[in-house]
VMD Tcl script that builds the backbone (N, CA, C; Angstrom):
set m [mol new atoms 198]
animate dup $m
set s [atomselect $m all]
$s set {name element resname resid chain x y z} {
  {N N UNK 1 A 0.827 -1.189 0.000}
  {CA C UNK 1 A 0.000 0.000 0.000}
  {C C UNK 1 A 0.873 1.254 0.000}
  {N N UNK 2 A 1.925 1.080 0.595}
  {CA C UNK 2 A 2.774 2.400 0.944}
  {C C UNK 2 A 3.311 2.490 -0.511}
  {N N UNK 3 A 3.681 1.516 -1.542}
  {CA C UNK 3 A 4.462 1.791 -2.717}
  {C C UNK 3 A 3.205 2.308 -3.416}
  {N N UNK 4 A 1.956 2.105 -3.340}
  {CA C UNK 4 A 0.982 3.113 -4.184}
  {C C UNK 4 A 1.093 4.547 -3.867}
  {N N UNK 5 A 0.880 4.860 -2.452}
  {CA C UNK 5 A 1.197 6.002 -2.429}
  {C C UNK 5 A 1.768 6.611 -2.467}
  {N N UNK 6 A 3.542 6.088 -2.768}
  {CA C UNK 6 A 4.494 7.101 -2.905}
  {C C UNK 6 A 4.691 6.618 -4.562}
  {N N UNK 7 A 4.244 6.082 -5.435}
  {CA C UNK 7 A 3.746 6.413 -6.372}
  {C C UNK 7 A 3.438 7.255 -6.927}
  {N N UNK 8 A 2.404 8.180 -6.380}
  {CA C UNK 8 A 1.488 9.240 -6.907}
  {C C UNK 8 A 2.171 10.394 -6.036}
  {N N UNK 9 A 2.687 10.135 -4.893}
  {CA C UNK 9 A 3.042 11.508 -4.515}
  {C C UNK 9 A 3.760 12.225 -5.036}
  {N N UNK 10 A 4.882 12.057 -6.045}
  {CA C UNK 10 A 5.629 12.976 -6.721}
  {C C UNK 10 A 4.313 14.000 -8.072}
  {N N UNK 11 A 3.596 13.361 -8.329}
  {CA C UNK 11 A 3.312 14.094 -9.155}
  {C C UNK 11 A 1.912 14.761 -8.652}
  {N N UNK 12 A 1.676 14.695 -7.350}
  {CA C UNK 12 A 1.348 15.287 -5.774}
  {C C UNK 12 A 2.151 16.447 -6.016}
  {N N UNK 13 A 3.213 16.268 -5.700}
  {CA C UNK 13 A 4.172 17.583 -5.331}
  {C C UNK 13 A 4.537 18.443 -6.513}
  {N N UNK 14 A 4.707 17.965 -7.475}
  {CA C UNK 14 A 4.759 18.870 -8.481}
  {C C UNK 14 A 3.621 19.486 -9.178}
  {N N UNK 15 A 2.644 18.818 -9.123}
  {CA C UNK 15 A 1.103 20.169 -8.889}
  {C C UNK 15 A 0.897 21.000 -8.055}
  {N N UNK 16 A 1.565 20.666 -6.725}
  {CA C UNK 16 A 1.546 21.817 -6.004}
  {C C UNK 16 A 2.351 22.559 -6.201}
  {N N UNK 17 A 3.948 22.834 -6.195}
  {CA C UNK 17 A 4.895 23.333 -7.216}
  {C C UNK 17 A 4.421 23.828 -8.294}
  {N N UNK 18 A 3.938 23.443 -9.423}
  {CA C UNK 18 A 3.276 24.070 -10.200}
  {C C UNK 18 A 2.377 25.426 -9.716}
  {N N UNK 19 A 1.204 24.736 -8.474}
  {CA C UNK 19 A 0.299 25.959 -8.943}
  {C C UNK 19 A 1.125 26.850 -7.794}
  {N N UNK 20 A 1.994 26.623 -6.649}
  {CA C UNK 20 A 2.841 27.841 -6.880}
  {C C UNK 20 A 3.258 28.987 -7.236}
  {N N UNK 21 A 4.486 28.055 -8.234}
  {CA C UNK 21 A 4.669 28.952 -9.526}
  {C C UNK 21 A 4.159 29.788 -10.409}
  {N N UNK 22 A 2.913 29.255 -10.700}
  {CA C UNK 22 A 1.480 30.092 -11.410}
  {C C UNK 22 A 1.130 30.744 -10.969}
  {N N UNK 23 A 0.913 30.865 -9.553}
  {CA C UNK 23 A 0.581 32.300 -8.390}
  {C C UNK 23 A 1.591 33.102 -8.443}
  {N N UNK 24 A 2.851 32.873 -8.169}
  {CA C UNK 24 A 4.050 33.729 -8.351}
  {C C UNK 24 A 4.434 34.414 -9.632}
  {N N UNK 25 A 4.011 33.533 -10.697}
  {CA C UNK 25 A 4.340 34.822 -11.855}
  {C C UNK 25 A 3.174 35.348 -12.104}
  {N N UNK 26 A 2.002 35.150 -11.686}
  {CA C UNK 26 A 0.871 35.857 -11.513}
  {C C UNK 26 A 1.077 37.017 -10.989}
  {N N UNK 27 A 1.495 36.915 -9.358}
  {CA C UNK 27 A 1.388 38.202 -9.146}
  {C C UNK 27 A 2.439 39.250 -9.387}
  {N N UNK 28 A 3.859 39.012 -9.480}
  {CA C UNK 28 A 4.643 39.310 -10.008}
  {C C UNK 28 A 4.411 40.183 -11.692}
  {N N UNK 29 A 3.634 39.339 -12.483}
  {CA C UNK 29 A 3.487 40.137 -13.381}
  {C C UNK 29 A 2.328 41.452 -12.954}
  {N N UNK 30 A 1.706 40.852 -12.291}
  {CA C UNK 30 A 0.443 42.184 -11.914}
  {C C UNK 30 A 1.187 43.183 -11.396}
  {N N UNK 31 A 2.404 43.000 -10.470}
  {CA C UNK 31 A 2.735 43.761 -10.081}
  {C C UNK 31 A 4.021 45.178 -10.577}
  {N N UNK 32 A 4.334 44.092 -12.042}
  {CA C UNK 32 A 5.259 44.641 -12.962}
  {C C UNK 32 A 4.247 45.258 -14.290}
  {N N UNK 33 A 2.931 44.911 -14.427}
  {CA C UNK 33 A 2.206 45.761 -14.587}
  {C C UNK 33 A 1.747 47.469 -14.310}
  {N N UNK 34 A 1.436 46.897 -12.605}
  {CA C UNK 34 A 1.115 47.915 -11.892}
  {C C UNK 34 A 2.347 49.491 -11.984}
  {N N UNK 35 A 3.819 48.671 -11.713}
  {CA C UNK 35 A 5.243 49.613 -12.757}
  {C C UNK 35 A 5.262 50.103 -13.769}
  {N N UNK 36 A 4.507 49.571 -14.721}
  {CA C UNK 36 A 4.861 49.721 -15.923}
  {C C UNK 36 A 3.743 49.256 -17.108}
  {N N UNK 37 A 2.483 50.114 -17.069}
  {CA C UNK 37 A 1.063 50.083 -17.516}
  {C C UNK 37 A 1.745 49.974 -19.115}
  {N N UNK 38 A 2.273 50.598 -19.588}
  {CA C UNK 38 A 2.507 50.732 -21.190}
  {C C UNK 38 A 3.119 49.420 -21.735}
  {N N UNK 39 A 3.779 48.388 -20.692}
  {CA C UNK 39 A 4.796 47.192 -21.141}
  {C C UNK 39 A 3.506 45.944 -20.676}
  {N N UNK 40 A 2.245 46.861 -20.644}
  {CA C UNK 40 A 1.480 45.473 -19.821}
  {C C UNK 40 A 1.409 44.075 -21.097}
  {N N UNK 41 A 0.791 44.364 -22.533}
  {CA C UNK 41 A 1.124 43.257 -23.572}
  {C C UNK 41 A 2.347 42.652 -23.320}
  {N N UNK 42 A 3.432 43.268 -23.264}
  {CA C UNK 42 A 5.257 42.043 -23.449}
  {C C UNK 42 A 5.030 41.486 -21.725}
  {N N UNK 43 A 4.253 41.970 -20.722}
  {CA C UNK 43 A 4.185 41.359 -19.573}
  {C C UNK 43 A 3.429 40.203 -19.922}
  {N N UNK 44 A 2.174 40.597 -20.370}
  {CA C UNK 44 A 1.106 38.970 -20.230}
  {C C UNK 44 A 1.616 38.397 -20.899}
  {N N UNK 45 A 2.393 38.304 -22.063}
  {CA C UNK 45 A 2.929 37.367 -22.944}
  {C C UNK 45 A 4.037 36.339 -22.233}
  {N N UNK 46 A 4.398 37.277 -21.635}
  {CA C UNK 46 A 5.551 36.768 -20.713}
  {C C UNK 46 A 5.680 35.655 -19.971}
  {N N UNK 47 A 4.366 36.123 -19.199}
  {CA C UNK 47 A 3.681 35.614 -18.196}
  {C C UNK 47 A 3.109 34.593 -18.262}
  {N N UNK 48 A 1.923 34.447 -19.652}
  {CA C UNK 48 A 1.744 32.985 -20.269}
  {C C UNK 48 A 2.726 31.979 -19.991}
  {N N UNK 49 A 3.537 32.181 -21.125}
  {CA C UNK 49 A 4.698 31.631 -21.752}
  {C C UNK 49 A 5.069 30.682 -20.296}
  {N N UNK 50 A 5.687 31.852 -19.473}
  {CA C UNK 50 A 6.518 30.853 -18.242}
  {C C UNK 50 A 4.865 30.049 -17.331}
  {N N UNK 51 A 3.740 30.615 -17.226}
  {CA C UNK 51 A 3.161 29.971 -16.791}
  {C C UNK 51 A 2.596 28.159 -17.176}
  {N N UNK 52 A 2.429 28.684 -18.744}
  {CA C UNK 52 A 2.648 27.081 -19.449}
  {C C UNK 52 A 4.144 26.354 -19.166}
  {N N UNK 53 A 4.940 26.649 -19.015}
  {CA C UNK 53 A 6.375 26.165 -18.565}
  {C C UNK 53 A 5.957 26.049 -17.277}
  {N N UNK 54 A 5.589 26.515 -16.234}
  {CA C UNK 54 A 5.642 26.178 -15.072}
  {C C UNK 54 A 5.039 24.469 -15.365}
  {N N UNK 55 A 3.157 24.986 -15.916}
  {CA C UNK 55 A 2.106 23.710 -15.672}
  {C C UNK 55 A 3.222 22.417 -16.590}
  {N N UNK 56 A 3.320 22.692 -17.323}
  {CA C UNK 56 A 4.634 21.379 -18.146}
  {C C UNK 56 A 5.450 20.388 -16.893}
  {N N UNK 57 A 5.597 21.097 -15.830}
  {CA C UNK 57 A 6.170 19.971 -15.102}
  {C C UNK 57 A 4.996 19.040 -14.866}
  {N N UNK 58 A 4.110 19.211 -14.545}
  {CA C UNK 58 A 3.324 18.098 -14.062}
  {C C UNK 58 A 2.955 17.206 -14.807}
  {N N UNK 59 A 2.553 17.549 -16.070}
  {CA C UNK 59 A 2.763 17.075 -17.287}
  {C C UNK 59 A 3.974 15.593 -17.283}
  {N N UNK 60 A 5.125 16.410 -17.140}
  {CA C UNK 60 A 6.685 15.201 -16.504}
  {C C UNK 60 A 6.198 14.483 -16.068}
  {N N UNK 61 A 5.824 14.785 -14.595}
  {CA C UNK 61 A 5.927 13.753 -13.900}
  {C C UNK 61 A 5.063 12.771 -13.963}
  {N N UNK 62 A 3.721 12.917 -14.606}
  {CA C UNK 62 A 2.465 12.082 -14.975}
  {C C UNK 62 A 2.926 11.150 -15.608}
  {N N UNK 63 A 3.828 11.516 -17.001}
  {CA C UNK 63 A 4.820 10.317 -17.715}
  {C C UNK 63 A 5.425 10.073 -16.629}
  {N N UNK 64 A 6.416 10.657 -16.090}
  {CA C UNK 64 A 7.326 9.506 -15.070}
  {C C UNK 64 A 6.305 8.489 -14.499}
  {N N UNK 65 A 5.386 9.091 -13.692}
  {CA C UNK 65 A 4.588 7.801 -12.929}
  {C C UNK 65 A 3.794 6.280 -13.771}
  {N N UNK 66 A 3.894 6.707 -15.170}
  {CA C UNK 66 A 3.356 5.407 -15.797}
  {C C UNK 66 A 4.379 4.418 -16.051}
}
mol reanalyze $m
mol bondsrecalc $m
mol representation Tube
mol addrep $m
C-alpha cells in the first residue's frame, strides 16, 4: 500500500509546485504591470509563456509515474 502512495506523490508535489509557480508569476506580473502600464502586452505574454512552462512539469511527472 505504501508503494501506491508514494507512487502518486511525486506528481502530488509537483502540482503543487506548479500551482505555486502560477501564483508567483501571476502576481509578479500584476505587479510589474502595476510599474509599468505601457509594457502590460510584453508582460502577459511573458507571463503565459513561463506559466505554461511552469504547468509542463506536471505534465513530466504524470509520464514519469506510468
Amino acid at each position: 500500500m505504501f508503494a501506491v502512495i508514494t507512487g502518486s506523490l511525486h506528481v502530488g508535489l509537483a502540482a503543487l509546485g506548479s500551482a505555486i509557480g502560477v501564483g508567483l508569476v501571476g502576481m509578479k506580473a500584476a505587479e510589474a504591470t502595476g510599474r509599468n502600464p505601457g509594457a502590460a502586452g510584453e508582460i502577459r505574454t511573458q507571463a503565459i509563456i513561463f506559466a505554461a512552462l511552469a504547468e509542463g512539469i506536471v505534465f513530466i511527472a504524470i509520464f514519469l509515474a506510468k
